[in-house]
PDBQT receptor file of N, H, CA, C and O in Angstrom, charges set to zero:
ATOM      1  N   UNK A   1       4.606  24.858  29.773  1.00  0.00    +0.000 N 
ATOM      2  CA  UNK A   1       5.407  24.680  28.568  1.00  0.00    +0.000 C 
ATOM      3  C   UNK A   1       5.680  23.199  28.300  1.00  0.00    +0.000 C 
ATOM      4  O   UNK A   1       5.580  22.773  27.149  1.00  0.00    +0.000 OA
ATOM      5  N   UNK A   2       6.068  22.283  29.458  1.00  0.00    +0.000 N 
ATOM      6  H   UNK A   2       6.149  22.629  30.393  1.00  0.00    +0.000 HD
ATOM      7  CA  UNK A   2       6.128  21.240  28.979  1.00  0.00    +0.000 C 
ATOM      8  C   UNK A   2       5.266  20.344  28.593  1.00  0.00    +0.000 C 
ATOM      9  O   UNK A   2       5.748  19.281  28.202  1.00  0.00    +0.000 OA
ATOM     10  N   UNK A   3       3.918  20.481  28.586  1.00  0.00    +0.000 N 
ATOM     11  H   UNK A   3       3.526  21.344  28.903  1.00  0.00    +0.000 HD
ATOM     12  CA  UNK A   3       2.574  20.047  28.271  1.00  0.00    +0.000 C 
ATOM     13  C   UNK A   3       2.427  20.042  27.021  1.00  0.00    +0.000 C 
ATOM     14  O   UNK A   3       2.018  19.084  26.366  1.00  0.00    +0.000 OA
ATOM     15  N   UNK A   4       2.876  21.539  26.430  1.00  0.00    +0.000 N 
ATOM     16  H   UNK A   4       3.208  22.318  26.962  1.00  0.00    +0.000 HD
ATOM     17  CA  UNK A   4       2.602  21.633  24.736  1.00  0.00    +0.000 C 
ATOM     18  C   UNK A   4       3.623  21.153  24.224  1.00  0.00    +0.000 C 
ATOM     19  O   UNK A   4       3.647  21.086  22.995  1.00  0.00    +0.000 OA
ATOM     20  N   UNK A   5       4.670  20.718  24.924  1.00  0.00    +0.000 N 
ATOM     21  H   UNK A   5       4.651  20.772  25.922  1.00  0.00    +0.000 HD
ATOM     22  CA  UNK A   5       5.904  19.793  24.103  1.00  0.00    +0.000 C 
ATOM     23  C   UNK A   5       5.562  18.259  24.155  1.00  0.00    +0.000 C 
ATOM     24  O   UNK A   5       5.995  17.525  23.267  1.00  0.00    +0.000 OA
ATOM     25  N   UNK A   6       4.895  17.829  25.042  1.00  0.00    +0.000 N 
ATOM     26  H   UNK A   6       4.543  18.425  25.763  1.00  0.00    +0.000 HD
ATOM     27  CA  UNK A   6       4.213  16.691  24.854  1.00  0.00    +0.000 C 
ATOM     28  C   UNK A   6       3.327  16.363  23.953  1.00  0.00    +0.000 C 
ATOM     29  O   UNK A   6       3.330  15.266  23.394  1.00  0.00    +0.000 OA
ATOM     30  N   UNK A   7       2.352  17.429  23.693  1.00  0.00    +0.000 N 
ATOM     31  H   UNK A   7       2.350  18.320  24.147  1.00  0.00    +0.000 HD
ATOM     32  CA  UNK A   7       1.120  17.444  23.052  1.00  0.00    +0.000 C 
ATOM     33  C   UNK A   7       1.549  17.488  21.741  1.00  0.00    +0.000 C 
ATOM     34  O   UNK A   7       0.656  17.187  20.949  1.00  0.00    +0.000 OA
ATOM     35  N   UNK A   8       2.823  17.815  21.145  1.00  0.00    +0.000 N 
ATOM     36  H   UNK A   8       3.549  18.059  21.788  1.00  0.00    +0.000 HD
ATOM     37  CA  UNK A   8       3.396  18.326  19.668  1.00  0.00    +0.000 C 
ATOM     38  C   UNK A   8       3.590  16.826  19.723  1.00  0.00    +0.000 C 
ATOM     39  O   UNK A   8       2.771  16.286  18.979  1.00  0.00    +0.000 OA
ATOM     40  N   UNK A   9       4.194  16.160  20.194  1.00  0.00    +0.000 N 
ATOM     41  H   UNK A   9       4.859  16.599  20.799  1.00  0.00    +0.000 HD
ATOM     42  CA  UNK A   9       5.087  15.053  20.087  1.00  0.00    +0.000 C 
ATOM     43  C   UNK A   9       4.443  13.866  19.900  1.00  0.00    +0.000 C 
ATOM     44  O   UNK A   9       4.825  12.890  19.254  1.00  0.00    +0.000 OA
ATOM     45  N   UNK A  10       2.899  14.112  20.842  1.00  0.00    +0.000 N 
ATOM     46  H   UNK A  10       2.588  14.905  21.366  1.00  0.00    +0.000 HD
ATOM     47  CA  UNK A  10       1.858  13.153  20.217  1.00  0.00    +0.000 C 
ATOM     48  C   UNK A  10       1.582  12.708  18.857  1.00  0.00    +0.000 C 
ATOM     49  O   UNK A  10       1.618  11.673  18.192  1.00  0.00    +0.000 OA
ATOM     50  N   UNK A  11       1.194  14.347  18.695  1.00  0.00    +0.000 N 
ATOM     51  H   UNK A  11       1.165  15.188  19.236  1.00  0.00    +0.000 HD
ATOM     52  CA  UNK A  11       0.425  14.806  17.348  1.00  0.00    +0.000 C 
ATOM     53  C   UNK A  11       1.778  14.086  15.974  1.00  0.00    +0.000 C 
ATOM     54  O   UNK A  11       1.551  13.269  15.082  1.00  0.00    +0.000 OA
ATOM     55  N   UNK A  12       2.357  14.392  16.121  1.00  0.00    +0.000 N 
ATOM     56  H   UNK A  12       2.542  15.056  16.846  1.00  0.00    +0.000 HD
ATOM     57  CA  UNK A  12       3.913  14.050  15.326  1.00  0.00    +0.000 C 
ATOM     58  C   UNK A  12       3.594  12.703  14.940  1.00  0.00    +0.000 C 
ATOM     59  O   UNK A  12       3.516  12.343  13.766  1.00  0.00    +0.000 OA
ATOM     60  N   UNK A  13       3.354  11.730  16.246  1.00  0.00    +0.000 N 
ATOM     61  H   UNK A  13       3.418  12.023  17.200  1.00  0.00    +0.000 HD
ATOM     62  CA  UNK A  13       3.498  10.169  16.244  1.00  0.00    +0.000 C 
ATOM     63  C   UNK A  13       2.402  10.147  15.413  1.00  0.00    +0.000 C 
ATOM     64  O   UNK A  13       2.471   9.901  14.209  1.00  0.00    +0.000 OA
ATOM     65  N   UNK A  14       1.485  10.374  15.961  1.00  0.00    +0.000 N 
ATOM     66  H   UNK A  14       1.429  10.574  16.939  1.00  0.00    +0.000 HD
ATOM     67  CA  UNK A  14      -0.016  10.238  15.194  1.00  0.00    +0.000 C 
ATOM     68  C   UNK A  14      -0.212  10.529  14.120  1.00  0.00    +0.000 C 
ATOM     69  O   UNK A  14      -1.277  10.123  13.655  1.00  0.00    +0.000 OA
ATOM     70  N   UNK A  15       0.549  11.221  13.362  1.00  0.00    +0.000 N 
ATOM     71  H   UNK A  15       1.414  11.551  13.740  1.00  0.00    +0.000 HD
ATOM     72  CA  UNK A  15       0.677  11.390  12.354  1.00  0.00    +0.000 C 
ATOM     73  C   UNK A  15       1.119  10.783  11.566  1.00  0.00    +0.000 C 
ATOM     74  O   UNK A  15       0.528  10.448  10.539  1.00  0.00    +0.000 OA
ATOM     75  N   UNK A  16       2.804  10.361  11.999  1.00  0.00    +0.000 N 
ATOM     76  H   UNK A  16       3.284  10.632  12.833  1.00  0.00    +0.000 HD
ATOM     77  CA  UNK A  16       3.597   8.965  10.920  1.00  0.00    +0.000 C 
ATOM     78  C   UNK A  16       3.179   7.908  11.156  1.00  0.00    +0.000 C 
ATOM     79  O   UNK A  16       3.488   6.908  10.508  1.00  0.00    +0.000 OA
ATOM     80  N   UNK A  17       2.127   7.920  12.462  1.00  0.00    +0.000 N 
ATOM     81  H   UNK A  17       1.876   8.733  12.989  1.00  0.00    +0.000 HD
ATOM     82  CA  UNK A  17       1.458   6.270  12.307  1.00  0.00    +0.000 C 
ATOM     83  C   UNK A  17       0.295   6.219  10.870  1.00  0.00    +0.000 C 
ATOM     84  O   UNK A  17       0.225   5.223  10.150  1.00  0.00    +0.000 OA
ATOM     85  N   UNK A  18      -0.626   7.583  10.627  1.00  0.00    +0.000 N 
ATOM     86  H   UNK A  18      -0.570   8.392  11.211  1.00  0.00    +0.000 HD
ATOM     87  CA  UNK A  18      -1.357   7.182   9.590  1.00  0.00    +0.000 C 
ATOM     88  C   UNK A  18      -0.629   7.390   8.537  1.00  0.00    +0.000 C 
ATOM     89  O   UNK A  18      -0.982   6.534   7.725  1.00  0.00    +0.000 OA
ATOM     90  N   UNK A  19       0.412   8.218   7.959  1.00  0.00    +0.000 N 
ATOM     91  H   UNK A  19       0.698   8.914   8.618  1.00  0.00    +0.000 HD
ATOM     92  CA  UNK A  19       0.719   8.411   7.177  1.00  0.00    +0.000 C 
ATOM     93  C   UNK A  19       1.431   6.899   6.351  1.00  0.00    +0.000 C 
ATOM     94  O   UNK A  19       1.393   6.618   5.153  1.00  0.00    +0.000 OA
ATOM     95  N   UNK A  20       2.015   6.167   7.427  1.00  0.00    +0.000 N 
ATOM     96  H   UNK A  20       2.046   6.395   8.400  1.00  0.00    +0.000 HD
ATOM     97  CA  UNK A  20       2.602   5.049   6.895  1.00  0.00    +0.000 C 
ATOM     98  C   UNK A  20       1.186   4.224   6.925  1.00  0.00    +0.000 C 
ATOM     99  O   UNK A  20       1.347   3.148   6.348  1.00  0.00    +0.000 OA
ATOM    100  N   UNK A  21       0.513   4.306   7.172  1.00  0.00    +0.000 N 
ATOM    101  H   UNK A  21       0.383   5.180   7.640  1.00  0.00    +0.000 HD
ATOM    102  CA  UNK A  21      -1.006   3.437   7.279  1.00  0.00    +0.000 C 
ATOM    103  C   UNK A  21      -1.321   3.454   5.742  1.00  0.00    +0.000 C 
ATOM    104  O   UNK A  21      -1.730   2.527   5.043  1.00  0.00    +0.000 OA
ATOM    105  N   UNK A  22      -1.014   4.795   5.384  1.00  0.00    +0.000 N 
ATOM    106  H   UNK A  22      -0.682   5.548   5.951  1.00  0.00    +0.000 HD
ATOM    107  CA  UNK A  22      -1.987   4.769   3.702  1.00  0.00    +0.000 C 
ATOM    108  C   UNK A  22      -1.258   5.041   2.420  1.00  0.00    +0.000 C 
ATOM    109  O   UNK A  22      -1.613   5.303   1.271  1.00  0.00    +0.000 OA
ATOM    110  N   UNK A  23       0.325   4.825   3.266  1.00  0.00    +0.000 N 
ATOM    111  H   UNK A  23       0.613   4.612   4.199  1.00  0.00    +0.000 HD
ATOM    112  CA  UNK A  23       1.218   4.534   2.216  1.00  0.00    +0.000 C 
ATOM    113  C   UNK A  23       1.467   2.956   1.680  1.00  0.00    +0.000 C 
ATOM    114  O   UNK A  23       1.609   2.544   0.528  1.00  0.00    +0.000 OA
ATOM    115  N   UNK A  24       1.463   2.218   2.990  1.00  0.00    +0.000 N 
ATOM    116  H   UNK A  24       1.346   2.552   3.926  1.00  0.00    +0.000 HD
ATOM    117  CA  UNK A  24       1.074   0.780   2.842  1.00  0.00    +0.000 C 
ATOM    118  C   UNK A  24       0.375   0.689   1.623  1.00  0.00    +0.000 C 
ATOM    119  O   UNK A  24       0.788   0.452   0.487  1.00  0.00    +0.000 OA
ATOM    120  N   UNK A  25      -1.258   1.020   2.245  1.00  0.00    +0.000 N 
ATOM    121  H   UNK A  25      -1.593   1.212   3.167  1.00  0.00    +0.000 HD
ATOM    122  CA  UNK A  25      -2.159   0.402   0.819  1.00  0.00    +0.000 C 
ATOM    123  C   UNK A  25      -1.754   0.677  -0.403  1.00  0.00    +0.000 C 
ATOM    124  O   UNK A  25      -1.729  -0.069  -1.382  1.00  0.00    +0.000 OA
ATOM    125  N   UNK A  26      -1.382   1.982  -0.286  1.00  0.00    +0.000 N 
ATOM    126  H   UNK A  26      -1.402   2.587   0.510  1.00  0.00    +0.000 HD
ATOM    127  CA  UNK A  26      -0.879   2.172  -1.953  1.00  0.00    +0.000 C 
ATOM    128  C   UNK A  26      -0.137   1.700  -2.263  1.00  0.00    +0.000 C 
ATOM    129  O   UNK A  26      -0.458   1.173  -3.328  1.00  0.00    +0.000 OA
ATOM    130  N   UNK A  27       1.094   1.424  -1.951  1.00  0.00    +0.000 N 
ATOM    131  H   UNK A  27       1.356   1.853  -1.086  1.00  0.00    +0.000 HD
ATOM    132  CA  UNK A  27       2.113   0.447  -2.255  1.00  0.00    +0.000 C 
ATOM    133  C   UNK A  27       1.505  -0.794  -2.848  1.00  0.00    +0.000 C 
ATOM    134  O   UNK A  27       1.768  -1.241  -3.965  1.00  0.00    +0.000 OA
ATOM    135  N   UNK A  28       0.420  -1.443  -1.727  1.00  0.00    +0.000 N 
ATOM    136  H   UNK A  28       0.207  -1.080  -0.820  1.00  0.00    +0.000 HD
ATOM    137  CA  UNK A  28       0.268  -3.149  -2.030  1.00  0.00    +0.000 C 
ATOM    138  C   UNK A  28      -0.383  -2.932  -3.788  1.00  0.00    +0.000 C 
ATOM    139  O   UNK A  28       0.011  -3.565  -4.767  1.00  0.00    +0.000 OA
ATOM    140  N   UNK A  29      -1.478  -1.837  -3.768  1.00  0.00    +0.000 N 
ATOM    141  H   UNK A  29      -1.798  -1.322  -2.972  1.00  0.00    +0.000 HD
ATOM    142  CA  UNK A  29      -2.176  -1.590  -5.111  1.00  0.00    +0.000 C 
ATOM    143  C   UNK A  29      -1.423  -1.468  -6.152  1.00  0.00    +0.000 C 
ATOM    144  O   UNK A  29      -1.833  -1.851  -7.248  1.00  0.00    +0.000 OA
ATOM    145  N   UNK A  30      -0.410  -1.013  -6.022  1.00  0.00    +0.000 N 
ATOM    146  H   UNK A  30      -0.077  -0.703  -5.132  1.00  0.00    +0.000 HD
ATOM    147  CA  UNK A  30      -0.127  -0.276  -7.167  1.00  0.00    +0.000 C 
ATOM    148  C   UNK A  30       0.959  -0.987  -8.038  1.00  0.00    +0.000 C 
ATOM    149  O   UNK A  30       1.644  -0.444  -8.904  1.00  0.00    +0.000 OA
ATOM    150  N   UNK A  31       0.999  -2.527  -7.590  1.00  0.00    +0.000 N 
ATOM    151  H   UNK A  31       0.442  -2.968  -6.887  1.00  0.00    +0.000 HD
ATOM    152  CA  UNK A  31       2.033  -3.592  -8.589  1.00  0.00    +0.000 C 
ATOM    153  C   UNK A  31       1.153  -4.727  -9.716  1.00  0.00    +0.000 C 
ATOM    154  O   UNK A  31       0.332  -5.643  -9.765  1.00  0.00    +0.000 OA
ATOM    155  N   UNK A  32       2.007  -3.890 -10.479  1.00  0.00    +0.000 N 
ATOM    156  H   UNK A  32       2.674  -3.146 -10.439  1.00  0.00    +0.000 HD
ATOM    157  CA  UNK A  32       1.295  -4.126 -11.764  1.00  0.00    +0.000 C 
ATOM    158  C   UNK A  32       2.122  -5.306 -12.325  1.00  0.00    +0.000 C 
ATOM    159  O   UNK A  32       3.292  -5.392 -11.952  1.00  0.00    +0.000 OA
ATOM    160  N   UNK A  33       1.634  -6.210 -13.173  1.00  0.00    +0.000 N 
ATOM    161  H   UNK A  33       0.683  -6.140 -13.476  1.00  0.00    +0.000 HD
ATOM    162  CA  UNK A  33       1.982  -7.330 -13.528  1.00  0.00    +0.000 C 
ATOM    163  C   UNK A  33       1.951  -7.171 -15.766  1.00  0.00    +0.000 C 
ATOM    164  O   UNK A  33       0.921  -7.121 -16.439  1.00  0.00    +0.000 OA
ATOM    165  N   UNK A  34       2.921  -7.146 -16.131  1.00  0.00    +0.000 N 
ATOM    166  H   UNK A  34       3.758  -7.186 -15.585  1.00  0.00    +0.000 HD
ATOM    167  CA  UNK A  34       2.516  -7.098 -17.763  1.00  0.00    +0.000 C 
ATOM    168  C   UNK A  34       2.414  -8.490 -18.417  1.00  0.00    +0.000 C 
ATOM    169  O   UNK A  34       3.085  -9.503 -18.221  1.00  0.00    +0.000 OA
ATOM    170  N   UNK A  35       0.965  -8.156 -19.590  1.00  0.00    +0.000 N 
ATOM    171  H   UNK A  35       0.419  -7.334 -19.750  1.00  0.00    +0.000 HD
ATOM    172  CA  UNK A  35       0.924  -9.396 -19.990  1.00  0.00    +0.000 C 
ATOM    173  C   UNK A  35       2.586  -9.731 -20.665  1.00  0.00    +0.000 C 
ATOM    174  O   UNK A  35       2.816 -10.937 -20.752  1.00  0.00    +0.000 OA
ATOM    175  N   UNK A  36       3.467  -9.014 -21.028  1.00  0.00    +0.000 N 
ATOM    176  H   UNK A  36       3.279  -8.034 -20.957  1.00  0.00    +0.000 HD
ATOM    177  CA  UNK A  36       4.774  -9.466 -21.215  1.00  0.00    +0.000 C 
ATOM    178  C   UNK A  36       5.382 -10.564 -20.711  1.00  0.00    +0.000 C 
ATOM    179  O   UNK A  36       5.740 -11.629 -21.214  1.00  0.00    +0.000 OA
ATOM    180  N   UNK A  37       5.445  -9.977 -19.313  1.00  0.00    +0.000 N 
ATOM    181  H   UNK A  37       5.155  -9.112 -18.904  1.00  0.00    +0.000 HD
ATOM    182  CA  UNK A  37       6.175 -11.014 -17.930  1.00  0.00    +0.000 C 
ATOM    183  C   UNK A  37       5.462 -12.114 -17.492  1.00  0.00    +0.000 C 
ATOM    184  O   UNK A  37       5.614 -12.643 -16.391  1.00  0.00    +0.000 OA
ATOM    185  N   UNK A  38       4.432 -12.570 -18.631  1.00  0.00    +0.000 N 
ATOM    186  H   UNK A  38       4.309 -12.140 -19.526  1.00  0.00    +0.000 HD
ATOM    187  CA  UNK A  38       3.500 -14.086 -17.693  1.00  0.00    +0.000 C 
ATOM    188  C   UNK A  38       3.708 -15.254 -18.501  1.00  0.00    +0.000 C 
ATOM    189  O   UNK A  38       4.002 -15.285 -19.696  1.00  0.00    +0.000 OA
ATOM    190  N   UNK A  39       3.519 -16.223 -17.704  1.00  0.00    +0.000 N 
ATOM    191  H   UNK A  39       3.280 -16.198 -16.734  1.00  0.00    +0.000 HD
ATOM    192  CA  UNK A  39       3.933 -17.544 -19.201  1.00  0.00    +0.000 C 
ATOM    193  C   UNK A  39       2.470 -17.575 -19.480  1.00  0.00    +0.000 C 
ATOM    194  O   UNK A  39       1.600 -16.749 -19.205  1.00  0.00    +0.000 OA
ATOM    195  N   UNK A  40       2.372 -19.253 -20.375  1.00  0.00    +0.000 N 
ATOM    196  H   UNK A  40       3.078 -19.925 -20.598  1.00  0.00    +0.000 HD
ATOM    197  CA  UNK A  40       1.377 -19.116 -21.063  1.00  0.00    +0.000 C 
ATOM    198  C   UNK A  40       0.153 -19.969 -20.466  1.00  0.00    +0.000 C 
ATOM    199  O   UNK A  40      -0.927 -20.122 -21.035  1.00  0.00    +0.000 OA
ATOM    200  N   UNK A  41       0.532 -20.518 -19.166  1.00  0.00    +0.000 N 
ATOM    201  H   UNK A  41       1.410 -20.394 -18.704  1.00  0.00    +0.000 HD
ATOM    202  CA  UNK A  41      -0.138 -21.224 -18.550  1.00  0.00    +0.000 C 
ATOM    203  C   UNK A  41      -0.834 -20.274 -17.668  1.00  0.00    +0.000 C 
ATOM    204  O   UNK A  41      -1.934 -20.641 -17.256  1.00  0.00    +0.000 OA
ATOM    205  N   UNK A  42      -0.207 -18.617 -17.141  1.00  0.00    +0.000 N 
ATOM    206  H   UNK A  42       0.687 -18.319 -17.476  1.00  0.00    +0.000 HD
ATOM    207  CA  UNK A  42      -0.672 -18.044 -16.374  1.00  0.00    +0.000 C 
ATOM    208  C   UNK A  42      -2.157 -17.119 -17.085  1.00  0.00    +0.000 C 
ATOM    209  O   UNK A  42      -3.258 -16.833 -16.615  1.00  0.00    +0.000 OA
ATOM    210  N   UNK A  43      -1.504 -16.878 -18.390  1.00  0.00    +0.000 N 
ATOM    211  H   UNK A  43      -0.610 -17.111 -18.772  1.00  0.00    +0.000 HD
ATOM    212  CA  UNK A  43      -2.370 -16.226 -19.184  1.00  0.00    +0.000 C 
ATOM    213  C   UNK A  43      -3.885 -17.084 -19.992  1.00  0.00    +0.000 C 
ATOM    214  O   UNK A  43      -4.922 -16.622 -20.469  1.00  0.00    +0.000 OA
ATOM    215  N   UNK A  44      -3.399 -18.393 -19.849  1.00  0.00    +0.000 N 
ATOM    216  H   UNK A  44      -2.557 -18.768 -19.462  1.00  0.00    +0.000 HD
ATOM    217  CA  UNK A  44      -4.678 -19.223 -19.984  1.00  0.00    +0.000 C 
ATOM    218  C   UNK A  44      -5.547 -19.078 -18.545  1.00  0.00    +0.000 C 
ATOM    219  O   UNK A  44      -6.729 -18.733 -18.536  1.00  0.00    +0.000 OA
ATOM    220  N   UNK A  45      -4.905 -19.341 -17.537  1.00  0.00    +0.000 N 
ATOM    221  H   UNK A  45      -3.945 -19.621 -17.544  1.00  0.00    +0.000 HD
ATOM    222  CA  UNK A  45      -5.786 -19.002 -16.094  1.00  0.00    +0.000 C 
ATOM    223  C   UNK A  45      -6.573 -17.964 -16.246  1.00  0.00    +0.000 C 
ATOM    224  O   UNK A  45      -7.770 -18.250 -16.249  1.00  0.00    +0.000 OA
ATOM    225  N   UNK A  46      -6.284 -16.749 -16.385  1.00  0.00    +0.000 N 
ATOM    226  H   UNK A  46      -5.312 -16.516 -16.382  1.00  0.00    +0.000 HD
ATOM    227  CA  UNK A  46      -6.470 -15.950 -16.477  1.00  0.00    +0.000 C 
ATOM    228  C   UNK A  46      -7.617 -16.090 -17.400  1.00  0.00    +0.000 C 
ATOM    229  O   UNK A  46      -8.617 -15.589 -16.887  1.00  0.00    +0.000 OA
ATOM    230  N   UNK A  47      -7.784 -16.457 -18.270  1.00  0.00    +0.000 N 
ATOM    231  H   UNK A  47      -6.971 -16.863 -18.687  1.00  0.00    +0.000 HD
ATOM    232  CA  UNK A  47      -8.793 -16.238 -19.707  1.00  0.00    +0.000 C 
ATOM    233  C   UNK A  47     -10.187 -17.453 -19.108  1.00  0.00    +0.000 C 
ATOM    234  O   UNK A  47     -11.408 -17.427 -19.261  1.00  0.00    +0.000 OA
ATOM    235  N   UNK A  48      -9.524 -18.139 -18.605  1.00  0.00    +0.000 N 
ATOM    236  H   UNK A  48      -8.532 -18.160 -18.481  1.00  0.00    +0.000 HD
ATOM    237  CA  UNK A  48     -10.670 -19.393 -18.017  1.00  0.00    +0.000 C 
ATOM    238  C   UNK A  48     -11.314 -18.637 -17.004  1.00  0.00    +0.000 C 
ATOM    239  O   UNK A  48     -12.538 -18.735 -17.089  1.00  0.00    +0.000 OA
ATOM    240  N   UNK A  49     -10.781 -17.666 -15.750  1.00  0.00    +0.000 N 
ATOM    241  H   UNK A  49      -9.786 -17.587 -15.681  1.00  0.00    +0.000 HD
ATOM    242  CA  UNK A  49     -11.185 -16.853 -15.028  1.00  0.00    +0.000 C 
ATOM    243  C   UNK A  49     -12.331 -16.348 -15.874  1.00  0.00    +0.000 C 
ATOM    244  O   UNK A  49     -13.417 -16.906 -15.719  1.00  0.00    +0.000 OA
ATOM    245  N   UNK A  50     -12.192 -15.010 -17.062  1.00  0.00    +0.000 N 
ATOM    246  H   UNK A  50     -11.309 -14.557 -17.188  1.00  0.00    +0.000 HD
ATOM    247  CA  UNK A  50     -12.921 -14.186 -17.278  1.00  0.00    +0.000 C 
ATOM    248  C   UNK A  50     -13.961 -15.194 -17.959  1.00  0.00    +0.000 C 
ATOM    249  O   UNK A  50     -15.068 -14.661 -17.889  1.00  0.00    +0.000 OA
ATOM    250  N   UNK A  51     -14.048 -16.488 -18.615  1.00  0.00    +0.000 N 
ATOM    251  H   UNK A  51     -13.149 -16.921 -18.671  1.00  0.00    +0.000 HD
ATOM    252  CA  UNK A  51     -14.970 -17.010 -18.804  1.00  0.00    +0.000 C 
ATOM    253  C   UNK A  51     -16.276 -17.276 -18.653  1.00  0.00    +0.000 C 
ATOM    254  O   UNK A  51     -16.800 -18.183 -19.300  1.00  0.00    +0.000 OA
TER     255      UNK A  51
């Protein structure tokens, strides 16, 4: 019995280790910037970029 209480407890960890693994990435992706909120020096960068 105490084997499969170990073995749960693994599985558990191993789990909120990936789960926070691929919540990370999404987080970093998913901040969005509006052309609203940029000055006008950022939005020229930007246009010289796609050039």
């Amino acid at each position: 019995m105490g084997y499969q209480l170990g073995i749960i407890l693994v599985l558990i960890v191993v789990a909120i280790l990936v789960s926070k693994k691929f919540t990370k990435k999404d987080s970093d992706v998913d901040q969005l910037i509006y052309e609203d909120e940029m000055s006008e020096d950022e939005l020229n960068d930007i246009d010289k970029e796609l050039d």
